[in-house]
N, C-alpha and C positions, 0 to 999 in steps of 0.2 A: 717584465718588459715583453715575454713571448709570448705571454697570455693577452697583455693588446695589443698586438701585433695580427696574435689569429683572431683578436675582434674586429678586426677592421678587414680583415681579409675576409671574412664572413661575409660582414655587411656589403661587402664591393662586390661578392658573387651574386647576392642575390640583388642586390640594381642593376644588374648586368643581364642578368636572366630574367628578369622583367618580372615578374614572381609579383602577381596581384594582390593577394592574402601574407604577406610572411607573418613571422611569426612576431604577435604585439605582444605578448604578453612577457615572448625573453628581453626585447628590445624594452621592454617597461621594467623590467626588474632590473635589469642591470645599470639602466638608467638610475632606479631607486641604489642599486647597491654603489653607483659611483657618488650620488650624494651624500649617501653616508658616509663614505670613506672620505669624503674632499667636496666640501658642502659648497666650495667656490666654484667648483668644475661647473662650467654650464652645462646644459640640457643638449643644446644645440650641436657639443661638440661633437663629431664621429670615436674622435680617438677616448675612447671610455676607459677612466682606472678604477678597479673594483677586487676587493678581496677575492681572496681565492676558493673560500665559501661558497660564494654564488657560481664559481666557475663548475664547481661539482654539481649544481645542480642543471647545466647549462649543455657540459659537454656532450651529451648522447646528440639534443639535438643539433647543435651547431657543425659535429662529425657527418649527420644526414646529409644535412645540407651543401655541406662541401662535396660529399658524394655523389648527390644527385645533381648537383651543378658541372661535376665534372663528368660523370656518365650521358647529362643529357645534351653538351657540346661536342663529346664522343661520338655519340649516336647522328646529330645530325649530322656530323663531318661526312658518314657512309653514302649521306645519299646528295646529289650533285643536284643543283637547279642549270637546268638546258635553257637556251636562247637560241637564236638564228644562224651560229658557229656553227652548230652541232651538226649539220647535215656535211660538214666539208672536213669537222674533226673524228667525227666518228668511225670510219671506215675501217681502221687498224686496231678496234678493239670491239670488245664483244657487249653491249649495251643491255640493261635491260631497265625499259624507262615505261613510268605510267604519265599516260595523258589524262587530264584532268581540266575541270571546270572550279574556281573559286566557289563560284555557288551552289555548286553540287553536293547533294547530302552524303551520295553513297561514296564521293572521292572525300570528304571529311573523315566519313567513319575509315576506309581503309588507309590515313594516314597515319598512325601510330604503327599499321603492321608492316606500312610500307619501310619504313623506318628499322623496324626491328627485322626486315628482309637484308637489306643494307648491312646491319651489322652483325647478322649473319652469314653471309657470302663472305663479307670481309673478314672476319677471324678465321674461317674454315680456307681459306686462300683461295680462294674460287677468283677467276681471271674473270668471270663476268663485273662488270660497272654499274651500278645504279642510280638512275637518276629519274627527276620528275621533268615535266614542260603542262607550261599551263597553253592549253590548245586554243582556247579563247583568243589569247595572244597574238598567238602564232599558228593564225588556222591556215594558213598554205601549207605550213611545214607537216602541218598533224593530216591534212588531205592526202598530202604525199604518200605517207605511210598507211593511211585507209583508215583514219581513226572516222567511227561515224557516228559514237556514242560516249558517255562519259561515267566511271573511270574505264581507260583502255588501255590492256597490259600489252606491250609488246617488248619482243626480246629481237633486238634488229645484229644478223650474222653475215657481217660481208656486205653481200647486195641481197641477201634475203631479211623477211619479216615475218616472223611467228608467231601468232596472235595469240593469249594466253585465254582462256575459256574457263577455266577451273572455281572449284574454292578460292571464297579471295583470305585465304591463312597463313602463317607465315611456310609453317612447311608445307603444306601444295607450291606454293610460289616458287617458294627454295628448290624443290624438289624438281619444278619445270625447268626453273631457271640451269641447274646444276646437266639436265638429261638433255635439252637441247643445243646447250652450249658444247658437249664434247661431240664426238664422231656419231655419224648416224647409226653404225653397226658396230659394237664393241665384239672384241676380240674372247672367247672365253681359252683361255692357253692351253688348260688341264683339269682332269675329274674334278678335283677336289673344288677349283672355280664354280664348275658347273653345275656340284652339287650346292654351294654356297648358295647361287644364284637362283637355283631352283626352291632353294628356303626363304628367300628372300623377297622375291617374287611373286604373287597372289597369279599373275599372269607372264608369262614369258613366251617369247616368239624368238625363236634359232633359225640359223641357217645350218644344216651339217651338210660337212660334202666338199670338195675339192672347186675350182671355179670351174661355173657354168654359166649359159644364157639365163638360169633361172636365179644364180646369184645376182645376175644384171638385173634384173624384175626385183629381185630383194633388196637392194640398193636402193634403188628407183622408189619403192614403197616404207623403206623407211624414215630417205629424206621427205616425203610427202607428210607420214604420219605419225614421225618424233614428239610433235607436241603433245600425244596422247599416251604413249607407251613405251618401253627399250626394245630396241633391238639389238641380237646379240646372234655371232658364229662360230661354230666351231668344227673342228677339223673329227673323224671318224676313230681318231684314237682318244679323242678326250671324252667320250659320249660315256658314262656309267654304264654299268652292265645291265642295270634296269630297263634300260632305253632299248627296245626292241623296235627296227623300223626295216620294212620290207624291201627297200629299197634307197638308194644314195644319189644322188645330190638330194636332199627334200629340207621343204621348210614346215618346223613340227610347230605348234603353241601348246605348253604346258599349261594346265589349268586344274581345275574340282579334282586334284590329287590323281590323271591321268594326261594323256598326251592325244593330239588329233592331228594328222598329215591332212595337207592340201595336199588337193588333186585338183588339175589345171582343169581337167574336162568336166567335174560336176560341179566344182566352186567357181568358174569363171575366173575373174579377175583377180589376180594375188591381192590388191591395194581393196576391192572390195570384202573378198575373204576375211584379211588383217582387219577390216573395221570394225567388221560385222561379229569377230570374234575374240575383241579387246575388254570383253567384260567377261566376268565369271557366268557361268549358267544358271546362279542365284545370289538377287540381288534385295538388301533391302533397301529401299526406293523412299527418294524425297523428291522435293523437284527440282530440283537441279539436276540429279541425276537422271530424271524424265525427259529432261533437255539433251542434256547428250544421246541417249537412247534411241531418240528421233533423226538424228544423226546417221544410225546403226541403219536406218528404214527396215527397221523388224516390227512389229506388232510387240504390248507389252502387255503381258498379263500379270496382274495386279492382285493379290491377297489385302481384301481391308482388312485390319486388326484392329483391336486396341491395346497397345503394348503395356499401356500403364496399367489396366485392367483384364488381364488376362481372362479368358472364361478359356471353358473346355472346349467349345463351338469352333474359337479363332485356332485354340493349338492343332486343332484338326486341321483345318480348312489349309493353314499355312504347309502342317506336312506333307498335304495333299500336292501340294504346289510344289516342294521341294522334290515328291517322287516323280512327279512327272515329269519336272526338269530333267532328272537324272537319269529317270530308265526311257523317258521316250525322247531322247535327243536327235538317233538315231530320225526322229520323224517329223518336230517340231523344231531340229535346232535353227534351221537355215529363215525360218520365218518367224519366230518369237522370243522372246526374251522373259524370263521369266522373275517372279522377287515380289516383295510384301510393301506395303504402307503402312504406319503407323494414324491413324486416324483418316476421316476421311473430310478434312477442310478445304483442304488444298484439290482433291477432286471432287467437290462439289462445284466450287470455284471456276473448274475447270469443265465439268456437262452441266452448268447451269442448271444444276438441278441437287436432290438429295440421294444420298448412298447409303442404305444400312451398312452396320457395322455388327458380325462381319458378312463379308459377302465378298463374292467375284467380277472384277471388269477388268475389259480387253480393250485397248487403248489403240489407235494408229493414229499417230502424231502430225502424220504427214498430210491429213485431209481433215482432223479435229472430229473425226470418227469414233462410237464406242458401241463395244457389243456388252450384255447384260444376260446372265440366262432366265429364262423362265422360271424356274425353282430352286430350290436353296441344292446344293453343290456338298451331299455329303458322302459322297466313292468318289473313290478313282477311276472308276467308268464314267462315272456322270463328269467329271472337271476333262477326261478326254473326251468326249462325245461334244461336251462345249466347245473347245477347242479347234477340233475338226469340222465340227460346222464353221465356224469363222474363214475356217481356211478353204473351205469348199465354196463358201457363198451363200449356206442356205441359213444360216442368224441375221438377225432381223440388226440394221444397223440403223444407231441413232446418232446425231450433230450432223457435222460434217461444216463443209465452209463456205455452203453457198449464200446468197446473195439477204434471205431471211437470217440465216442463221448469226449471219454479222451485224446487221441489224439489233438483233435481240442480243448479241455478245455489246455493243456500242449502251443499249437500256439496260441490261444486267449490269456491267462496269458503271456504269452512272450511277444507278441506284444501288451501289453497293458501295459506292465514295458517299454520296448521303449520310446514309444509314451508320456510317463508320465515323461520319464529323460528327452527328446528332449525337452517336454512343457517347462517344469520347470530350465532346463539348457543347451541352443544348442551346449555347449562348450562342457560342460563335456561330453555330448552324443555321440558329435563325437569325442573324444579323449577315452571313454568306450568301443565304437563299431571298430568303424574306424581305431585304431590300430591294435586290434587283426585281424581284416577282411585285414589288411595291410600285416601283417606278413606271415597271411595263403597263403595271392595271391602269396607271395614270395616263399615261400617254396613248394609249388602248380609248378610253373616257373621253378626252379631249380631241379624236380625230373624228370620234359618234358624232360627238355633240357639237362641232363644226362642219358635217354635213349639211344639214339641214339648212344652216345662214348661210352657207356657200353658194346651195340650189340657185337659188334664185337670182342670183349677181350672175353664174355663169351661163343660166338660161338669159339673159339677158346680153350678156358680152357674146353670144352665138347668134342673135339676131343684125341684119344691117338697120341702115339710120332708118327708112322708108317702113321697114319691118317694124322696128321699134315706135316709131312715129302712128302709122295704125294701131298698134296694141295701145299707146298713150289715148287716142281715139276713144278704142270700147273700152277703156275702163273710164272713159269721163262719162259718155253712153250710159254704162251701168250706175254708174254713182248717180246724175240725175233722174234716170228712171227710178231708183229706189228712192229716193227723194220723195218724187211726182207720187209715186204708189203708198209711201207709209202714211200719212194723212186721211188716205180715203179708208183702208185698214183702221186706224183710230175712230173714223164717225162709223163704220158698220160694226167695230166693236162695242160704241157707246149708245147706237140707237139699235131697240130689239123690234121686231116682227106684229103688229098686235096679237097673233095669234100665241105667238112664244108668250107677251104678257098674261095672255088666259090663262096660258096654262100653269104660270107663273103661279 
């Protein structure tokens, strides 16, 4: 009796979970094995009796399915569907909700990981909330919060909103979600925290030091720029004894296995400083992380490589890059940014043009500028001589975002949506293109070839009645006179000259 009891329990989960494909071939055999056993049982009934035979061959999968029925009601429980409430209940708790469009590709793809964000946060106890809103819906509500594009992650704290930028992965997500939701400036107590955090960390920004004005500016700068990085302080007795710093209150960033103080007078701004120095001094570069960078307003220097294909050319070229990161910091760090590519599609893509591979270019994001040297880049005199020219002014720069160059960015992008249907589908391509350019030639055809019968009705609708009534005139005029004239034409064509007959 407990054996159909869980068949029917089976079968109720997966009509419930709407399960497109189940599985026909156990729901056929069991069907066969209840005939066997009780050849009265109809087909039709749910409640199925069958040896316990068949049950063995049945169990693994029927256990799945209960599993994955019950994991996948689990999982969406984590994450909340929003409506028009949400702006008046939200307030008293710490949200972090993506806007989305139904017909949007990239809010499809990232919904299984939004999902599994959810039930993340949720087991590890995390007080943030998850939920979705479809902005289409409810587009005043997604204005309000400055959604301008679709999917948009925000994590809304109080009466603030922090726009999530990153990887759309589960742990990037987790990881923002978890660092923006607690305090802007974490407390470090003791060494041993601080050496934790120093392992921990690829980048880390402290405050050491007792309260000052310059604690106020650190405050101030990490509420602004939490969504990028942690900020953390600590007091002069928990610093390791490694940490040598010339002076107290300061704010140091740990980074490439040493430590750098800001200094008000040659770094400017604290919040600029903390931007421009939220990444390691060597990076390797995709694009997305070309997007943040541009953020940084550093210039980026770029090693092509090809990682798959290693030659000896690129291992060079890249350590090249890595030394001059390192040892000329001191002189490039405040203006460029330094790290590798793995191929060069994505910057092609990007100067409209080709890039051997490997080779060097210098990137500025901010005006769609690129420098290029003259000759292949093999010392570290020649990759700094490059360098230093960009920063002086005298390398020759190429793009940029004027009024041509967007122009030919608008035909590049066209013809590169083409050529990418054509690849990938020569049917659809010419049925996408080749109609519309069909219909145009046609209607192109028939505005020619009804000039011409037009001329003449509109030359005529331009004249008055008196005007028109003369021109009726000389054209009767001319038709008699050709009349009067073709006859006498006919007798001097049919009678000849006697002298013409002589000669005849």
């Amino acid at each position: 009796m407990s054996n159909v009891l869980f068949i029917i329990i089976y079968k109720d989960i997966f009509q419930k979970i709407k399960i497109k494909n189940p599985d026909v071939k156990l729901f056929g055999l069991l069907r066969k094995s209840a005939h066997a056993y009780r050849p009265n049982v109809s087909s039709s009934i749910s409640c199925l009796l069958f040896p316990l035979e068949a049950m063995a061959e049945v169990r693994a999968s029927v256990i799945c399915g209960v599993l994955a029925a019950f994991l996948s009601s689990s999982v969406f429980g984590f994450v909340e569907d929003l409506d028009e409430t949400f702006k008046d209940t939200r307030e008293n708790d710490i949200w972090l909700v993506d806007f989305y469009a139904p017909w949007c590709g990239y809010c499809k793809k990232l919904e299984p990981v939004w999902y599994d964000v959810g039930a993340e946060l949720k087991s590890s106890g995390s007080p943030v909330r998850v939920g979705k809103m479809d902005a289409t819906a409810y587009s005043g509500m997604a204005s309000e919060f400055g959604v301008r594009g679709y999917p948009t992650i925000k994590l809304l704290k109080g009466d603030l909103a922090y726009s999530y930028k990153g990887p759309r992965t589960k742990d990037d997500i987790v990881e923002f979600a978890n660092r923006v939701a607690g305090p802007a400036v974490r407390a470090l107590p003791s060494k041993q925290m601080f050496e934790h955090m120093l392992k921990r960390h690829d980048v880390l920004f402290v405050y050491i030091g007792a309260e000052s004005p310059l604690k106020e500016k650190y405050n101030d700068a990490a509420s602004e720029l939490i969504v990028y990085t942690y900020f953390f302080s600590a007091s002069e007795e928990a610093v390791p004894e490694s940490v040598s710093l010339p002076e107290l209150p300061a704010v140091v960033v740990f980074k490439d296995g040493s430590h750098f103080t800001y200094d008000e007078y040659e770094d400017g701004s604290l919040s600029s400083w903390v931007n421009k120095e939220r990444f390691q001094g060597y990076l390797h570069i995709d694009g997305f992380t070309l997007y943040e960078l541009g953020e940084t307003g550093k210039l980026v220097a770029v090693a092509i490589i090809d990682e798959k294909d290693p030659t000896e050319q690129s291992g060079r070229l890249k350590t090249l890059m890595q030394r001059v990161a390192k040892e000329y910091r001191e002189q490039f760090n405040r203006d460029f940014q330094f790290g590798h590519m793995d191929g060069n599609d994505y910057i092609n893509g990007l100067i409209m043009g080709e890039v051997t591979v490997p080779s060097v270019i210098i990137l500025n994001t901010s005006n769609e500028q690129y420098f290029m040297p003259s000759e292949l880049i093999e010392s570290t005199d020649q990759l700094v001589q490059f360098i230093s020219s960009v920063l002086n002014g005298s390398a020759q720069a190429y793009g940029g975002d004027g009024f041509i160059q967007r122009f030919k960015r608008v035909a590049y992008d066209a013809r590169s949506t083409i050529m990418s249907v054509f690849r990938s589908s020569p049917l659809l391509g010419c049925f996408l293109f080749g109609l519309p350019l069909g219909v145009i030639s046609l209607m192109c055809y028939g505005i020619c070839t009804a000039e011409s019968d037009d001329g003449l009705d509109e030359k005529r609708e331009g004249l008055t009645d008196e005007e028109e009534e003369e021109d009726d005139e000389e054209e009767e005029q001319q038709r008699q006179a050709a009349e009067l004239e073709g006859p006498g034409e006919e007798e001097d064509v049919g009678e000849k000259d006697p002298e013409e007959k002589k000669t005849d």
